[in-house]
C-alpha positions as CSV (number, residue, x, y, z in Angstrom):
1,X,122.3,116.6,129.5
2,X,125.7,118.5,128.5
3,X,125.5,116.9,125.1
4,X,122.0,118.2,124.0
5,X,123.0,121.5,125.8
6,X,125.9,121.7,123.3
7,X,123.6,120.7,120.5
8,X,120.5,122.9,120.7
9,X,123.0,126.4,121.3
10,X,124.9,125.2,117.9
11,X,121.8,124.7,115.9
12,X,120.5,128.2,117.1
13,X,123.6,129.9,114.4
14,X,122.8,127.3,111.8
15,X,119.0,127.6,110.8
16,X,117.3,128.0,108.0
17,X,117.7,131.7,106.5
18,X,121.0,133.8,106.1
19,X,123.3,133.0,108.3
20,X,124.8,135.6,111.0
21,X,127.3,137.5,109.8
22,X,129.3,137.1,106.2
23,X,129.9,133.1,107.1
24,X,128.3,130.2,108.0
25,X,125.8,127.2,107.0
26,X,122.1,127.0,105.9
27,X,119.8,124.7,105.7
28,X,118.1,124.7,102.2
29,X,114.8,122.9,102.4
30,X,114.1,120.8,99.6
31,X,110.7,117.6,98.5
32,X,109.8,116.7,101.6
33,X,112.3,116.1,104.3
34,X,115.9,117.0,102.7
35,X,118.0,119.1,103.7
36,X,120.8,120.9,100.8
37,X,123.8,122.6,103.1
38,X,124.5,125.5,101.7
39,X,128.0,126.9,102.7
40,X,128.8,130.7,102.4
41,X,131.7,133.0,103.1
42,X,131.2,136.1,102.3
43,X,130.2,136.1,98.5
44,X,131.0,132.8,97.9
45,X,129.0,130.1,97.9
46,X,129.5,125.5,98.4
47,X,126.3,123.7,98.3
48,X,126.3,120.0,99.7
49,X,123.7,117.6,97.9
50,X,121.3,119.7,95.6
51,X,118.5,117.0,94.8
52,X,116.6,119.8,93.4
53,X,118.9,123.5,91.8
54,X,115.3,125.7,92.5
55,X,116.3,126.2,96.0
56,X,119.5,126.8,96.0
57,X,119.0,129.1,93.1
58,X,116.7,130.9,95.1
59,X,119.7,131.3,97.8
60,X,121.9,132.6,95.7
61,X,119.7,135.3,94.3
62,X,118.4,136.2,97.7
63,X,121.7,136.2,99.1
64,X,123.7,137.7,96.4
65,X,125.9,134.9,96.3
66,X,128.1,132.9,93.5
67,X,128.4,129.1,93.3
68,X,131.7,127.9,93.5
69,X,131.6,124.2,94.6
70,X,128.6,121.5,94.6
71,X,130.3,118.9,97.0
72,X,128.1,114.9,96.7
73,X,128.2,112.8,98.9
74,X,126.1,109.2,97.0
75,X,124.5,109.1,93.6
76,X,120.8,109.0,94.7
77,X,118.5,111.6,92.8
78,X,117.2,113.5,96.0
79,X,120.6,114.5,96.5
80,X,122.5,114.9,92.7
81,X,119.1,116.2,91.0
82,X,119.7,119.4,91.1
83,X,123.4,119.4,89.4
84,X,123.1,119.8,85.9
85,X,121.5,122.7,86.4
86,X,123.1,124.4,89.2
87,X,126.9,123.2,86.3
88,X,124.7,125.1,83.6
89,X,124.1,128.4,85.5
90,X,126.5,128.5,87.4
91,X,129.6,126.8,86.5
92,X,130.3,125.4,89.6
93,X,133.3,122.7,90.5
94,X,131.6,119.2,91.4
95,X,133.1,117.0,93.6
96,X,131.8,113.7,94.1
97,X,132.3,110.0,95.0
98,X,135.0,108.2,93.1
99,X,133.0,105.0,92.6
100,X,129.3,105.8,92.2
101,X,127.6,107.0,88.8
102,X,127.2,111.0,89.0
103,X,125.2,113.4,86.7
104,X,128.3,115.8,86.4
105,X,131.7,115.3,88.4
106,X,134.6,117.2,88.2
107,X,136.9,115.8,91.2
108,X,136.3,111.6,91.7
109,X,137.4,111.4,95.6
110,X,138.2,108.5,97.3
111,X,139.1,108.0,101.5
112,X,141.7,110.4,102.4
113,X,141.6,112.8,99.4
114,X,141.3,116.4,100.9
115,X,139.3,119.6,99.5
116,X,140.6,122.6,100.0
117,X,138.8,125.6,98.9
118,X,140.6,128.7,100.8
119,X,137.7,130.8,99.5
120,X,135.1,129.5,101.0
121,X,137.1,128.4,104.4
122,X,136.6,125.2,103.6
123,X,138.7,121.9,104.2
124,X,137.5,118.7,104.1
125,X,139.3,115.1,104.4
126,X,137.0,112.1,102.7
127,X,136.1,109.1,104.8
128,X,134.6,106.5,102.6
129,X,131.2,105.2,104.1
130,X,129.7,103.1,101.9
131,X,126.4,100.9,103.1
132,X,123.8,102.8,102.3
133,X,125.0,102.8,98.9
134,X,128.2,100.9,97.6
135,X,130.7,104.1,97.3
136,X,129.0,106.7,100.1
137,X,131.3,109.1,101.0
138,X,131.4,111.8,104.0
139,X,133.4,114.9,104.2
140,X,134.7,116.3,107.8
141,X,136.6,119.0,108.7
142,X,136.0,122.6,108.2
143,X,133.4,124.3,105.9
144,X,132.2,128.5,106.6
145,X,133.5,129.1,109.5
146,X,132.4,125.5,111.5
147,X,134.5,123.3,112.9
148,X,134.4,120.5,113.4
149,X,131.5,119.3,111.2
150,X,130.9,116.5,109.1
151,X,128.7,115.8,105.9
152,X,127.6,112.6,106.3
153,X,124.6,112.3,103.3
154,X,122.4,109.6,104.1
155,X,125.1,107.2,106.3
156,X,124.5,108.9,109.8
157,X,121.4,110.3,110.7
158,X,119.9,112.1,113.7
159,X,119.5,109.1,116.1
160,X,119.3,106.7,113.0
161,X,121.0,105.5,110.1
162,X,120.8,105.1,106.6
163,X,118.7,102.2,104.9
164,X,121.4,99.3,103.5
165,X,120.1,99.6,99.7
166,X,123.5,98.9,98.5
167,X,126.1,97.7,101.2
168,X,125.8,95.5,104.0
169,X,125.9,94.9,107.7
170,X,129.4,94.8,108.0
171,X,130.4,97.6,106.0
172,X,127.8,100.2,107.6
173,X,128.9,99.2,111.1
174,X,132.5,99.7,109.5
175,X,131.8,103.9,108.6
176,X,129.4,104.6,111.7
177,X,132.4,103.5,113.6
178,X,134.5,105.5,111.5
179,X,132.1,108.5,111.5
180,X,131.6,108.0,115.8
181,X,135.7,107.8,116.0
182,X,135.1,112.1,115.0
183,X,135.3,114.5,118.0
184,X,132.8,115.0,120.4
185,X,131.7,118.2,119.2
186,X,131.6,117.1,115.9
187,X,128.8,118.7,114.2
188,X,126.5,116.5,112.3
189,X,125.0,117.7,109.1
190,X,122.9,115.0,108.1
191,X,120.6,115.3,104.5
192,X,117.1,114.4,106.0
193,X,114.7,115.4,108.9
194,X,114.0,111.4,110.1
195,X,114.3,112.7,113.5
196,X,111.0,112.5,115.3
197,X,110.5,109.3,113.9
198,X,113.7,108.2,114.6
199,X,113.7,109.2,118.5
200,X,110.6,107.1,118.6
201,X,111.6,103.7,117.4
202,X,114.9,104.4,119.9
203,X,112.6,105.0,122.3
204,X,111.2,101.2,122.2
205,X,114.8,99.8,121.8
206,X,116.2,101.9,125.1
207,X,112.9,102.9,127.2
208,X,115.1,104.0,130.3
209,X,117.6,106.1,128.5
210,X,117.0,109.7,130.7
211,X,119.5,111.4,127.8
212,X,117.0,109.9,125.3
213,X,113.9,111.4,126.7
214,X,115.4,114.9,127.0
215,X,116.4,114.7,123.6
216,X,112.7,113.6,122.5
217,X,111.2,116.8,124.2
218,X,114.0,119.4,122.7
219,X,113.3,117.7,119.1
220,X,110.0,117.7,119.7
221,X,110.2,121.8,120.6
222,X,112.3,122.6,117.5
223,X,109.7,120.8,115.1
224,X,107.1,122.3,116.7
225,X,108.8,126.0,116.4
226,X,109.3,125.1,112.8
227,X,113.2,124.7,113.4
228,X,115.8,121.7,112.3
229,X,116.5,119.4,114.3
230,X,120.2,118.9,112.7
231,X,123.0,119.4,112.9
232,X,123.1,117.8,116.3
233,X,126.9,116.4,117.8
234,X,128.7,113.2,118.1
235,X,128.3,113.5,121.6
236,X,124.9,113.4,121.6
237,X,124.3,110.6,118.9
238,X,126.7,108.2,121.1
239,X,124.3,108.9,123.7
240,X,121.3,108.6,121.9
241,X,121.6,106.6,118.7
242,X,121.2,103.3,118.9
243,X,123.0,102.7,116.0
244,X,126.0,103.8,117.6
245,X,125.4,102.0,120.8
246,X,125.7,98.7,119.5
247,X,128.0,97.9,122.6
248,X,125.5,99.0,125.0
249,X,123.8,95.9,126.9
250,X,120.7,97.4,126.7
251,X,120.5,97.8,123.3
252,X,122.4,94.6,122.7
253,X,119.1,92.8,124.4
254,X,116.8,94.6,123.1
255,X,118.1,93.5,119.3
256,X,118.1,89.8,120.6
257,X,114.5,90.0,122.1
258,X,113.3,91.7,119.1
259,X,115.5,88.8,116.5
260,X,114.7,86.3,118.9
261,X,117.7,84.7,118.3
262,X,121.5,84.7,119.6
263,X,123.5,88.1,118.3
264,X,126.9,87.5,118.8
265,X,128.6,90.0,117.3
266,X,128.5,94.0,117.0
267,X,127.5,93.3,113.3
268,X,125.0,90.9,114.1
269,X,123.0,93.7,116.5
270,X,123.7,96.4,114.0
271,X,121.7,94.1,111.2
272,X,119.0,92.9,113.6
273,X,118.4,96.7,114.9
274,X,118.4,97.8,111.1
275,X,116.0,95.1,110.5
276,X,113.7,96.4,113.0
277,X,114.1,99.5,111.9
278,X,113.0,99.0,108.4
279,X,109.5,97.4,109.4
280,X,108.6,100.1,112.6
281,X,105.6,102.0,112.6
């Protein structure tokens, strides 16, 4: 499958540990599952969602590098519980979502707002996303030397989606069609590793999907070799996600068998697969 081809050679040059070269982006891991991006160009440093300043701290001292930027993409403390303290040492600028409650922001961004940091070759363009939580926002573009790449928080995930703790139906099938409208080769950088679990409640909603079973065995391979399964690519989640492949009549009748009831909208599925989601095992 070209899409996981693509996938698995990109996540080879953006693993956990210092990344090739003077550029690039590292996955800091942090409680149990989360992952904290951490951007570098040469001495500089970005850091997407610190839930927890220890390991990024650590980074930067390992890596000799100096915090310039703490980019947030929702308020929830696994991914803003780390900023006071990473503002304290380090004095970094924090950009965050314009209408969520933050621990420390600088810059209050809303949709189309743009963050430029030459330094760090790093622009972004905002796309609000909200439906996880009310103001969610996602940043895509360029960031160390990758593009194109989005930080999508907890919105998009690898063959999931965020939990609706905030927003509703409509809105999160609203920003995963904004977030699916990116490139193909859109890099994903997603905050958690759901993966595994996620491939295997897919695998009940879309049982004959051939890209889907590939894509179980090479997640299955990294995990086991103790490497991320993210970023992965647009491409691959619209063949793979079922979150994103609302449209698909497959999926479409396996949310109604599940519901047992009439969907009759692309909302409707997107609520009754969520649904399922919430409660699988």
């Amino acid at each position: 499958m070209k899409g996981s081809d693509k996938r698995q050679k990109q996540t080879a040059s953006t693993t956990p540990g210092v990344p090739p070269g003077n550029s690039g982006i590292t996955g800091l891991a942090a409680f149990s599952d989360n992952y904290i991006w951490l951007i570098r160009n040469g001495s500089l440093a970005a850091v997407v969602d610190p839930g927890q300043a220890a390991p990024v701290l650590q980074a930067l001292q390992q890596q000799r590098l100096q915090l310039r930027a703490i980019l947030l993409t929702h308020h929830h403390n696994d991914h803003v519980g780390g900023v006071t303290e990473l503002v304290e040492r380090t004095g970094a600028t924090v950009f965050g979502p314009a209408g969520e409650t933050l621990p420390h922001c600088d810059r209050k961004l809303v949709e189309g707002d743009q963050v430029a940091l030459p330094e760090l070759d790093l622009s972004l363009e905002v796309i609000d996303v909200p439906g996880h939580t009310a103001g969610h926002i996602a940043y895509a573009g360029r960031a160390g030397g990758v593009e194109p790449l989005v930080f999508c928080g907890d919105t998009l995930f690898a063959t999931g989606c965020g939990r609706l703790f905030e927003g509703t139906p409509d809105q999160m099938t609203d920003s995963l069609g904004k977030l699916a409208a990116l490139p193909d080769d859109t890099r994903v950088y997603c905050a958690h590793e759901y993966t595994l679990s996620n491939i295997r409640w897919a695998q009940v909603v879309e049982p004959d999907n051939g890209a889907l079973a590939q894509w179980h065995d090479q997640a299955q391979a990294l995990r086991d070799s103790g490497t991320p399964t993210v970023p992965t690519t647009l491409a691959l989640e619209r063949e793979v996600n079922p979150f994103l492949r609302t449209d698909e009549p497959a999926v479409a009748a396996a949310a109604v068998t599940h519901a047992g009831r009439a969907l009759a909208t692309r909302t409707e599925v997107f609520a009754a697969l969520r649904e399922w989601k919430n409660s699988f095992k």
